[in-house]
C-alpha positions as CSV (number, residue, x, y, z in Angstrom):
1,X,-13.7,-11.1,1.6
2,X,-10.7,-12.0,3.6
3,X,-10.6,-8.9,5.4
4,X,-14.4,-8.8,6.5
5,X,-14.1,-12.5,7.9
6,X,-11.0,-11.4,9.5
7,X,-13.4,-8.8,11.4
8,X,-16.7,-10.8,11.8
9,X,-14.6,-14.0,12.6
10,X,-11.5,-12.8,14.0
11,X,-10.9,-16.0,16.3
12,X,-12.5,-18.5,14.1
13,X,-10.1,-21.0,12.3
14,X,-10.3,-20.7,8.9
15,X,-7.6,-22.5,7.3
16,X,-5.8,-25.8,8.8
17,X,-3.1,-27.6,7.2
18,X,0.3,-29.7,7.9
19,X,2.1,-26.6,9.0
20,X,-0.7,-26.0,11.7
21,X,-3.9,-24.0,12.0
22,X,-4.5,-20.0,11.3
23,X,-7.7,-18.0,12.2
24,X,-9.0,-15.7,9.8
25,X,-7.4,-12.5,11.5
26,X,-3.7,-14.1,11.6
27,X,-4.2,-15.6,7.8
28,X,-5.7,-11.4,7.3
29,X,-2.2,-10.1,8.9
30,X,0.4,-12.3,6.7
31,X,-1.9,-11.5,3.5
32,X,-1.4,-7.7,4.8
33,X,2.2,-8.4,5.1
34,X,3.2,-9.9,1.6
35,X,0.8,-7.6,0.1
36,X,3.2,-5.1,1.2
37,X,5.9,-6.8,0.5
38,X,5.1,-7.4,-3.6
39,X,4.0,-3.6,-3.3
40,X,7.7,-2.6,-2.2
41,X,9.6,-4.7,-5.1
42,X,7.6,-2.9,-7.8
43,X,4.5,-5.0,-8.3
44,X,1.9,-3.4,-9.9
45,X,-2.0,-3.5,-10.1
46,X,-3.3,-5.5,-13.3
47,X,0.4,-7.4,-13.7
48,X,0.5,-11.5,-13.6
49,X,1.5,-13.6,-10.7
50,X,2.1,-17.3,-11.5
51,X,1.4,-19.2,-8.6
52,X,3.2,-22.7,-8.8
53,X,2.0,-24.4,-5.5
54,X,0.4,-27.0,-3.8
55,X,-2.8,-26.9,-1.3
56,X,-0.6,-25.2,1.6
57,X,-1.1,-21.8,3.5
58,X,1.9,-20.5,1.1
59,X,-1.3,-20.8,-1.4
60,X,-3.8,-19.3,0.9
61,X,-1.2,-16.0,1.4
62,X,-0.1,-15.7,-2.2
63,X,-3.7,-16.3,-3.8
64,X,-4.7,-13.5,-1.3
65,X,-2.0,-11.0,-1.3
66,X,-2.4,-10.9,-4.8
67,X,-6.1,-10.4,-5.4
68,X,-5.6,-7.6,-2.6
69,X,-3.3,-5.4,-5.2
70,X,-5.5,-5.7,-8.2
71,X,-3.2,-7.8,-9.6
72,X,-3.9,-11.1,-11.9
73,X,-3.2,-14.6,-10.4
74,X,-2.2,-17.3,-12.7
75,X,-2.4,-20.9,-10.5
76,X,-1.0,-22.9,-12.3
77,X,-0.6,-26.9,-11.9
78,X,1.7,-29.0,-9.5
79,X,2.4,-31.4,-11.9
80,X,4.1,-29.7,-14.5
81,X,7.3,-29.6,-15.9
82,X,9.8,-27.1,-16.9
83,X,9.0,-27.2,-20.4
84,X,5.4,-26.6,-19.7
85,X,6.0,-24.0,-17.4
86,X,8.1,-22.5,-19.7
87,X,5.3,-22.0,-22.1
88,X,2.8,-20.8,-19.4
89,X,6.0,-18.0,-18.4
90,X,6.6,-16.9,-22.2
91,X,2.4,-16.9,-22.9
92,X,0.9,-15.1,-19.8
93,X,3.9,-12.3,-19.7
94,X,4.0,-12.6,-15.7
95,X,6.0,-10.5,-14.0
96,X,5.9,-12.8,-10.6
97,X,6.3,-16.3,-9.5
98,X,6.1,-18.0,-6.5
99,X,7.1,-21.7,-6.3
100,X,6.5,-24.0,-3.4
101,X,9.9,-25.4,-2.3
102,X,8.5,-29.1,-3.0
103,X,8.4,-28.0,-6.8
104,X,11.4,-25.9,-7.0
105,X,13.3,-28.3,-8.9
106,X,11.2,-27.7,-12.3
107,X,11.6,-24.3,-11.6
108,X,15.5,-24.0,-11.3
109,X,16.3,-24.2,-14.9
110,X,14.0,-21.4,-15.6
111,X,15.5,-18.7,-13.4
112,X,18.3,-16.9,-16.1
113,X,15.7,-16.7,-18.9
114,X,13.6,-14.5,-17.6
115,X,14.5,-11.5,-15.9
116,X,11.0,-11.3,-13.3
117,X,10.6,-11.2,-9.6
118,X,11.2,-14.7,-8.8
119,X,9.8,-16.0,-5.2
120,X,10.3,-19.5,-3.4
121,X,8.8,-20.6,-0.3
122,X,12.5,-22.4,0.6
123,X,15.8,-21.7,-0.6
124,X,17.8,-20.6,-3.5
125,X,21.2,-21.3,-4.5
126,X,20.6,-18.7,-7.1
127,X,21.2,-14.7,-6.5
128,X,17.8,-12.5,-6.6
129,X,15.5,-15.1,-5.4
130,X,12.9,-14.0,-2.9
131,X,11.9,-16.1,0.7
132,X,8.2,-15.6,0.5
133,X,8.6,-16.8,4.5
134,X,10.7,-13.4,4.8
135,X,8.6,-11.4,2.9
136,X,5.8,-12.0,5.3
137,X,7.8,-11.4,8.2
138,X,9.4,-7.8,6.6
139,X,6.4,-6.6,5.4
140,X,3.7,-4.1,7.3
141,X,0.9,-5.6,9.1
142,X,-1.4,-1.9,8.2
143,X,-4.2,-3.2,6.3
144,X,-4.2,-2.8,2.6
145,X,-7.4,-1.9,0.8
146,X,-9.0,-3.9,-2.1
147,X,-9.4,-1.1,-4.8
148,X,-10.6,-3.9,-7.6
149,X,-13.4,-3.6,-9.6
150,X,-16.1,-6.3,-10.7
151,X,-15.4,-5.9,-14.0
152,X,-12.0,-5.7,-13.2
153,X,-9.9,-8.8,-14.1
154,X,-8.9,-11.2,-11.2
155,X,-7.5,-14.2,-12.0
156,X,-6.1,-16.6,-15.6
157,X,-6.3,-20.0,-15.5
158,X,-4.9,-22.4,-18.1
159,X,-7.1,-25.2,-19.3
160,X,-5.9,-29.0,-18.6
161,X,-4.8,-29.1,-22.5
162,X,-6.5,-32.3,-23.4
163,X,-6.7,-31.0,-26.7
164,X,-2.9,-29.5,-27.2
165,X,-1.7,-26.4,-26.1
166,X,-3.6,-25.1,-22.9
167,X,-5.4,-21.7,-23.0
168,X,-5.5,-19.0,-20.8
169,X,-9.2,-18.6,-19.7
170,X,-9.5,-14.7,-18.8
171,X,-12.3,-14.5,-15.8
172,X,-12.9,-11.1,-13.8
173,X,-13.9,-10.5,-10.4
174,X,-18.1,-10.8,-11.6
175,X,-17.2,-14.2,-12.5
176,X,-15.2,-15.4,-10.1
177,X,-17.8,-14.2,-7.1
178,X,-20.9,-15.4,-9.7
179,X,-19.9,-18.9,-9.4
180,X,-18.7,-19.1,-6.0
181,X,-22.2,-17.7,-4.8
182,X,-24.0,-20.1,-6.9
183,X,-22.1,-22.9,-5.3
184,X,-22.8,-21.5,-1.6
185,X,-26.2,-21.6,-1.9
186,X,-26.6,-24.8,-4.0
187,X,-24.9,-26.7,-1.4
188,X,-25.7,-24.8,1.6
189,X,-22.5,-23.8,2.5
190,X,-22.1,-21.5,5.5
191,X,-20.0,-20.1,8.2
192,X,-20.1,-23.5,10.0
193,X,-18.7,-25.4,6.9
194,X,-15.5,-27.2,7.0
195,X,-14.1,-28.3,3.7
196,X,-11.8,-30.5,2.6
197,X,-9.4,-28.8,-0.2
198,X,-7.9,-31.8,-1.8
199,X,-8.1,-31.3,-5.4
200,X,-5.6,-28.9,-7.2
201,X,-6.4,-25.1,-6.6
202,X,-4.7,-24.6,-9.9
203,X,-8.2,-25.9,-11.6
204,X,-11.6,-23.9,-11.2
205,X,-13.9,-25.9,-9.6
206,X,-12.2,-26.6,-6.5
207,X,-10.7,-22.6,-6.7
208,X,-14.0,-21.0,-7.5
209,X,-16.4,-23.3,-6.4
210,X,-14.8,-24.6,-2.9
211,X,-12.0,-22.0,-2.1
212,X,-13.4,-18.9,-3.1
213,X,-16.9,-19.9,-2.2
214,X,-15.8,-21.2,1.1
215,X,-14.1,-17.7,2.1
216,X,-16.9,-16.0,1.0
217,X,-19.5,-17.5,3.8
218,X,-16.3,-17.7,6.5
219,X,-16.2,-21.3,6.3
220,X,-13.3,-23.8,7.9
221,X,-10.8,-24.9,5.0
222,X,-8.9,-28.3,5.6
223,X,-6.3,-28.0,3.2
224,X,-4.2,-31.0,1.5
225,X,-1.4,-30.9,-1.0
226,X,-2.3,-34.0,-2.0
227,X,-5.1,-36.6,-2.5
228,X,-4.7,-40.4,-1.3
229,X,-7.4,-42.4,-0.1
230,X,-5.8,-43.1,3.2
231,X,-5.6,-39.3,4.0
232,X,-8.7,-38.6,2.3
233,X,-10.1,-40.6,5.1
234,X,-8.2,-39.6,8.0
235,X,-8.9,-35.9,7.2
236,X,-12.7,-36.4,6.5
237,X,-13.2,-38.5,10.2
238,X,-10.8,-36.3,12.3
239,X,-11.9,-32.6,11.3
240,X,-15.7,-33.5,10.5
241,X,-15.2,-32.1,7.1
242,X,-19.2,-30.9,6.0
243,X,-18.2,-30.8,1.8
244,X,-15.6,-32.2,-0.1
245,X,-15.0,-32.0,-3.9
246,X,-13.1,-34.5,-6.3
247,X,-12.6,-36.1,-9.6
248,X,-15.0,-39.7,-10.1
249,X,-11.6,-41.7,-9.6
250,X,-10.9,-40.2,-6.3
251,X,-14.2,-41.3,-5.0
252,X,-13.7,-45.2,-6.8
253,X,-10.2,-45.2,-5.2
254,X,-11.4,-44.4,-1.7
255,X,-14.5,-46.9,-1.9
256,X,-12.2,-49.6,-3.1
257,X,-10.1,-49.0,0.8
258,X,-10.1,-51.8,3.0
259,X,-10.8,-49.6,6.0
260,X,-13.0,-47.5,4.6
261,X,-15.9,-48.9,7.3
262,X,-14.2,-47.7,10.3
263,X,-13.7,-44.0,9.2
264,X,-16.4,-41.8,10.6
265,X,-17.9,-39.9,7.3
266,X,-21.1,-39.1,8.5
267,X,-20.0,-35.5,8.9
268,X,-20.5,-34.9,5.4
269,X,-23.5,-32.9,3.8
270,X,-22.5,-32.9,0.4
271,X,-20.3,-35.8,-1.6
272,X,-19.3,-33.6,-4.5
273,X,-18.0,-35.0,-8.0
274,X,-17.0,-33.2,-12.0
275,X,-14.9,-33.8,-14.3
276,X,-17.0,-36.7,-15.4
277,X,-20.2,-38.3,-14.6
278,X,-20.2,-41.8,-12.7
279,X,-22.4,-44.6,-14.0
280,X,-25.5,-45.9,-12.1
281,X,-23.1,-48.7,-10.8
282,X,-20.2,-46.9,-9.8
283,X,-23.0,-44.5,-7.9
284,X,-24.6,-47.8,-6.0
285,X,-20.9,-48.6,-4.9
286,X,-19.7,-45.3,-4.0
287,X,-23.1,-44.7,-1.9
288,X,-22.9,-48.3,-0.1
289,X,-19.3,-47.9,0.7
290,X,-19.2,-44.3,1.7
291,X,-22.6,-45.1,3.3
292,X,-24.3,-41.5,2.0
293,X,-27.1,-40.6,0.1
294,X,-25.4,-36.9,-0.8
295,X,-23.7,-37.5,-3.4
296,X,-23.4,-34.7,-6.4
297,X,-22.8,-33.7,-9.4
298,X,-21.5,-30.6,-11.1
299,X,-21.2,-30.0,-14.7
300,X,-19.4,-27.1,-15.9
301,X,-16.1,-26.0,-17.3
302,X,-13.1,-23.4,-16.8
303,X,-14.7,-20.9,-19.5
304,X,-17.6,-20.7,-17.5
305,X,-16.2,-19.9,-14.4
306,X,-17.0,-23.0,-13.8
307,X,-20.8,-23.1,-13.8
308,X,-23.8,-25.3,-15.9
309,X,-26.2,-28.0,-14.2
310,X,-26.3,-29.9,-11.4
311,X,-27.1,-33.7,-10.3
312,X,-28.9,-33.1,-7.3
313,X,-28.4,-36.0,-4.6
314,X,-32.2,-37.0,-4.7
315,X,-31.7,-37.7,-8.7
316,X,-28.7,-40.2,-8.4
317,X,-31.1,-43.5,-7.5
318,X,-33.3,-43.1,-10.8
319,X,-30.6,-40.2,-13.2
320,X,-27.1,-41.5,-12.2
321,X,-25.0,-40.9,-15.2
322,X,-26.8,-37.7,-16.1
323,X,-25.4,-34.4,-15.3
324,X,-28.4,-32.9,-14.1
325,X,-31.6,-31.1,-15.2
326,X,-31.8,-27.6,-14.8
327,X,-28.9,-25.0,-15.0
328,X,-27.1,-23.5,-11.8
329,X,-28.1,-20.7,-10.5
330,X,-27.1,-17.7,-12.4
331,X,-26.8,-19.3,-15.4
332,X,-29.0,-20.7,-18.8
333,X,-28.1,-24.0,-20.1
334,X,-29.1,-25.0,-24.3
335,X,-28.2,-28.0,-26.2
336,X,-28.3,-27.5,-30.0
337,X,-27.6,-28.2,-33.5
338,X,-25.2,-27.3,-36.0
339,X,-27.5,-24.2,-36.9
340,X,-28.0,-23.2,-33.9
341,X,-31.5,-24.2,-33.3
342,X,-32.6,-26.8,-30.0
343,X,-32.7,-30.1,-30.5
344,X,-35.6,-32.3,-29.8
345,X,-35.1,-34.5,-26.9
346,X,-33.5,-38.0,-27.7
347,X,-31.3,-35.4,-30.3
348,X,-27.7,-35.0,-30.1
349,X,-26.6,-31.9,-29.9
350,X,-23.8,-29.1,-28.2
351,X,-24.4,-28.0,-24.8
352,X,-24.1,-23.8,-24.8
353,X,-24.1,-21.9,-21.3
354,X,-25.0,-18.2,-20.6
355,X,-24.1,-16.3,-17.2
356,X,-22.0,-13.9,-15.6
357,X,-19.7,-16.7,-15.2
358,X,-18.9,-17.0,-18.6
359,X,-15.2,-15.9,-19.1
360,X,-14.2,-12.6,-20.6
361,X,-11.9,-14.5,-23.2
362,X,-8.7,-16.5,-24.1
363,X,-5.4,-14.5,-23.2
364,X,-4.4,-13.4,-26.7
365,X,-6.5,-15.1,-28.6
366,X,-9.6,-13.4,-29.8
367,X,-10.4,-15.7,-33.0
368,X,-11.1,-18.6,-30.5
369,X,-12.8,-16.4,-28.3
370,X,-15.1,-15.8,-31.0
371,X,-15.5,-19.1,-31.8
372,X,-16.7,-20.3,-28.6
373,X,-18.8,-16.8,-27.7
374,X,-21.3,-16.2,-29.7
375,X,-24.3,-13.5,-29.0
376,X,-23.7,-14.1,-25.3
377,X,-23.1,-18.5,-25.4
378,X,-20.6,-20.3,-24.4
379,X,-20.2,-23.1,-27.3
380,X,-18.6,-25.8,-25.1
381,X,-17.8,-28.6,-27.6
382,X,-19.7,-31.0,-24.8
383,X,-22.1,-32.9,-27.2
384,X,-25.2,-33.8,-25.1
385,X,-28.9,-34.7,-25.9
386,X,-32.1,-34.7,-23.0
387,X,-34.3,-37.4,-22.3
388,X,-37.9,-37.6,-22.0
389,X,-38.1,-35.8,-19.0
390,X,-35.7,-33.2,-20.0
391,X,-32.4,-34.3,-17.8
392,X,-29.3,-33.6,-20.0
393,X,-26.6,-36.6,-20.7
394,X,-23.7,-35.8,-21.6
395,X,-22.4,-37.8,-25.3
396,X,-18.9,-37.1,-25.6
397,X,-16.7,-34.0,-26.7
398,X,-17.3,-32.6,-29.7
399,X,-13.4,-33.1,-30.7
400,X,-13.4,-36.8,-29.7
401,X,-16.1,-37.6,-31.9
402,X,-14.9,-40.4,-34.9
403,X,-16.4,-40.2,-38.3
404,X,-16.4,-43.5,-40.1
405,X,-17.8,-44.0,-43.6
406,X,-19.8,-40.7,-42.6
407,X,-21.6,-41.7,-39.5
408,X,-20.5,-40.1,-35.8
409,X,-19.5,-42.7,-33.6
410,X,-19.1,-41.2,-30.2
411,X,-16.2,-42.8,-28.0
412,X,-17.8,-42.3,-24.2
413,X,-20.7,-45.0,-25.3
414,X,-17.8,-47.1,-26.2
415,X,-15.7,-46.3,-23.1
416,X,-18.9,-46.8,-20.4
417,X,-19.8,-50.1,-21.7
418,X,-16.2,-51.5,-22.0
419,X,-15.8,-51.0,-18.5
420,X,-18.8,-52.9,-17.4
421,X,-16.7,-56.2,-18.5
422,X,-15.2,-57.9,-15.6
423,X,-11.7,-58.0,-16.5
424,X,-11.4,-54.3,-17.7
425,X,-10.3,-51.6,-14.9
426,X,-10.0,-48.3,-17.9
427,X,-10.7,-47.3,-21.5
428,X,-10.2,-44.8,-23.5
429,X,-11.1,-44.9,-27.4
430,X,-10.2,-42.8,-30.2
431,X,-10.3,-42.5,-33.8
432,X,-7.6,-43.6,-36.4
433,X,-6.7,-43.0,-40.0
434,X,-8.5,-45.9,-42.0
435,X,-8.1,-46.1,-45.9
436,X,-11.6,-47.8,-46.5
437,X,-13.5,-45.4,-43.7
438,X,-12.2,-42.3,-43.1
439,X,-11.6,-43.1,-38.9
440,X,-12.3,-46.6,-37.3
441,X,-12.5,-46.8,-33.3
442,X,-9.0,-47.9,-31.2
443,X,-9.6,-48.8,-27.5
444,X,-7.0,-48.4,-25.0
445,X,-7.6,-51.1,-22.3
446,X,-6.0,-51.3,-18.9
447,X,-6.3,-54.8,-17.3
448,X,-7.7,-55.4,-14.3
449,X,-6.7,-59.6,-15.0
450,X,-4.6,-60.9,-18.3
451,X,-7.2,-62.0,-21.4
452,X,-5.5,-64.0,-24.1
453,X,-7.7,-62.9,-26.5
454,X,-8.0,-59.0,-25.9
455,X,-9.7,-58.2,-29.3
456,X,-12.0,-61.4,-29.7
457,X,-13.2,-60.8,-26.0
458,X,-14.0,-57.6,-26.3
459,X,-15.5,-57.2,-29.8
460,X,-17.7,-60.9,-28.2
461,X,-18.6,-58.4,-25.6
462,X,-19.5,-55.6,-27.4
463,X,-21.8,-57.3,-29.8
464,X,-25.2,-57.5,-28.3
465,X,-24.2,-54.1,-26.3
466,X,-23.2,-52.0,-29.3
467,X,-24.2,-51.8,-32.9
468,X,-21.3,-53.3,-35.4
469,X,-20.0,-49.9,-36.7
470,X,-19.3,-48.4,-33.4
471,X,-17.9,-51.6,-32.2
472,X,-13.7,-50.9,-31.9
473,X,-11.7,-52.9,-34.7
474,X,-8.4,-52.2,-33.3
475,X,-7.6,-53.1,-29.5
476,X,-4.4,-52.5,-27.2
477,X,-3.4,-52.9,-23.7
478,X,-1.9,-50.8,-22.0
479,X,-0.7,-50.4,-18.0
480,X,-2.5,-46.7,-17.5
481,X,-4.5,-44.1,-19.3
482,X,-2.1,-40.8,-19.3
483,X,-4.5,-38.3,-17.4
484,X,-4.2,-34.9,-16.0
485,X,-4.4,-34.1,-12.0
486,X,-8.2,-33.8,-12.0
487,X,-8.2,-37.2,-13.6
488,X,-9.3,-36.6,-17.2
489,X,-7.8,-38.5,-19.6
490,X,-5.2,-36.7,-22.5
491,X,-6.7,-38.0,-25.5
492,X,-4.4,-35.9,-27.6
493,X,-1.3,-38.0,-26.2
494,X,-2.7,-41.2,-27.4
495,X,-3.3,-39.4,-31.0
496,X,0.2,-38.5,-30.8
497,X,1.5,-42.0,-30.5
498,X,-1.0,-42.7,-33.0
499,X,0.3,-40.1,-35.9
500,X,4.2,-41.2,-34.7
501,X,3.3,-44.7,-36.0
């Protein structure tokens, strides 16, 4: 797709960032060139490339030049450390990585235990390591040809590991292009579009749904290697960005700017949010201070490309909180019961997904792959129930879900009306060992103001919210929620501090 925009659009900008701004024929040309390059120091179709990068045109060539051999790219997340990539290296069996100077640090360690083609987009002290810089510049600008399939495998991405060890989620080309045509048209983007890349490319939605999507209509990308609110708004008013996607907390962080009424934001045709939902109040603040009524949201996760339901902006003054009524395009959304069988609505139950999104399976793992496909469904351990008129609200994950003296107590409830109470900024809750009931409920608080009392107020705030056995018995404060970079919170890191004690 990079190609033909390079020869419908061949003057057109389609990707600014720091470093300066590239049309689609000069991005086409340095893709051509690495291409060439990887081809020359022995990469081969259908072999792994770990891509270990920030939002920055090093991304835009790599991702490309990659795709454009048949090989497999493996983004993988700024943020991590050597340990973790260590894990990703030894799991997916790359035979490439490329590393952004920036993060070459966590990299450095790695370099003598594994004997594969190492790239960096600076400098090495070590011997072997490749300048991806002069790989561009040696390579031949002749056009290489796409020979991939649809079926054919394009890309693994590891999930956020909220749970423990991340997965890798196996999607081919079908899926890949499924979702991002889905997106396109559900939020009209087009060949005039200029949007904001601000959220990891290492995750799917803003890959599949913004990157990949965007590049397939010829739109402009804006691309940021990271997010604050300040350049959030700078980049929003100065390049008249038309869609931007992030996590909730980027959107509260940026309404809560001082200056946020002399940016210029009425550029924007779609406001788009996942990850989580935003309450009806957080929706009310976010619209007044952003000063839109396009705000939307998307429900989906990395096994399904991403793809499920959507919040359409017209929903959020009478469904905010809710992710949506119908399924995305190109996709079939269930909730059900332990059986298997649809719940009535006001019934809790799992949220299933069918598509051509849906992944092809876990790298090396075909017992969970089982587990979560079955007769075409996407089990996604999202428990969920509809309303009366058939929009779907999402409970809590089926993992997170407390058991005490035999009745499911489900932590988000807890969580949304905990931060309601004036002094409390975050929450997270989760279940702990408790001799007389199985699990009782521990909420972690972050403070927006001191309380001298942090259990008594709480539990006084809880009590004509909540019924008594879902109300939390155990209560701590703590400075921040541990979260990952598309702001969801690692549960299983609070467990672990739990089962330590």
């Amino acid at each position: 797709m990079l190609a033909r925009n390079a020869r419908k659009f061949p003057n057109k900008e389609g990707f600014i960032s720091g470093k300066g701004r590239l049309t689609y024929k000069e991005a086409d040309d340095s893709v051509n060139r690495l291409a060439h390059s990887l081809k020359t120091a022995g990469f081969s179709e259908g072999e792994k490339v770990i891509l270990f990068s920030p939002n920055t045109m090093d991304f835009v060539y790599s991702y490309f030049a990659v795709q454009r051999l048949g090989g497999i790219i493996v983004p993988i997340n700024a943020r991590l450390t050597t340990e973790e990539i260590r894990y990703i290296l030894e799991h997916s069996e790359a035979k490439v990585f490329i590393g952004h100077e920036m993060l070459w640090n966590q990299v450095e360690p790695l370099l003598e235990d594994f004997p594969i083609l190492w790239i960096t987009t600076g400098e090495s002290a070590h011997p072997g390591v490749e300048n991806l810089d002069t790989l561009i510049e040696s390579g031949s600008i002749i056009p290489v040809e796409c020979t991939s399939k649809e079926d054919d495998l394009s890309t693994m991405l590891y999930t956020s590991g909220t749970t423990g060890k991340p997965k890798g989620v196996l999607l081919s080309q079908r899926n890949v292009l499924t979702v991002a045509v889905t997106m396109c048209i559900e939020t009209g983007m087009n060949d005039n579009s200029r949007i904001l890349q601000m959220m990891p490319l290492s995750h799917s939605a803003p890959l599949h749904l913004f990157f990949v999507a965007g590049t397939y209509v010829g739109a402009t990308h804006v691309l940021a290697p990271r997010f604050t609110p300040d350049l959030l708004l700078q980049l929003v008013s100065a390049e008249k960005i038309t869609h931007f996607f992030g996590a909730p907390v980027a959107y509260l962080l940026t309404a809560k700017h001082p200056d946020i009424e002399q940016y210029d934001l009425s550029s924007v045709q779609r406001w788009v949010y996942g990850g989580s939902s935003l309450s009806k109040m957080e929706v009310q603040f976010v619209q007044e201070k952003f000063q839109t009524d396009q705000l939307m949201c998307v429900y989906g996760l990395t096994e399904a490309g991403p793809n499920g339901t959507f919040l359409r902006p017209e929903d959020h003054q009478t469904k905010a909180g809710s992710i949506g009524k119908r399924a995305a395009l190109n996709c079939e959304v269930r909730i059900v019961n332990e059986q298997g069988e649809d719940v009535e609505s006001g019934e809790i139950g799992e949220i299933i997904l069918r598509g051509e999104g849906n992944m092809v399976g876990y790298y090396k793992d075909e017992e969970k792959t089982r587990e979560t496909i079955k007769d075409g469904w996407l089990f996604t351990g999202d428990m969920a129930k509809f309303d009366e008129e058939r929009y779907i609200w999402a409970v809590d994950r089926k993992k997170d879900m407390i058991i005490s003296g035999g009745v499911n107590i489900y932590p988000k409830e807890i969580e949304d009306t905990l931060r309601t109470h004036p002094n409390i900024e975050d929450v997270a809750v989760i279940g702990v060992p408790c001799p007389d009931w199985g699990e009782t409920a521990k909420a972690f608080v972050v403070l927006k103001n001191n309380m001298e009392d942090l259990e008594a107020s709480c539990k006084e705030f809880l009590t004509d919210k909540l019924a008594k056995y879902k109300i939390p018995r155990i209560y701590k404060s703590i400075d921040e929620l541990p979260r990952n970079a598309t702001g969801k919170i690692l549960k299983h890191h609070l467990r672990a501090e739990e089962n330590v004690k």
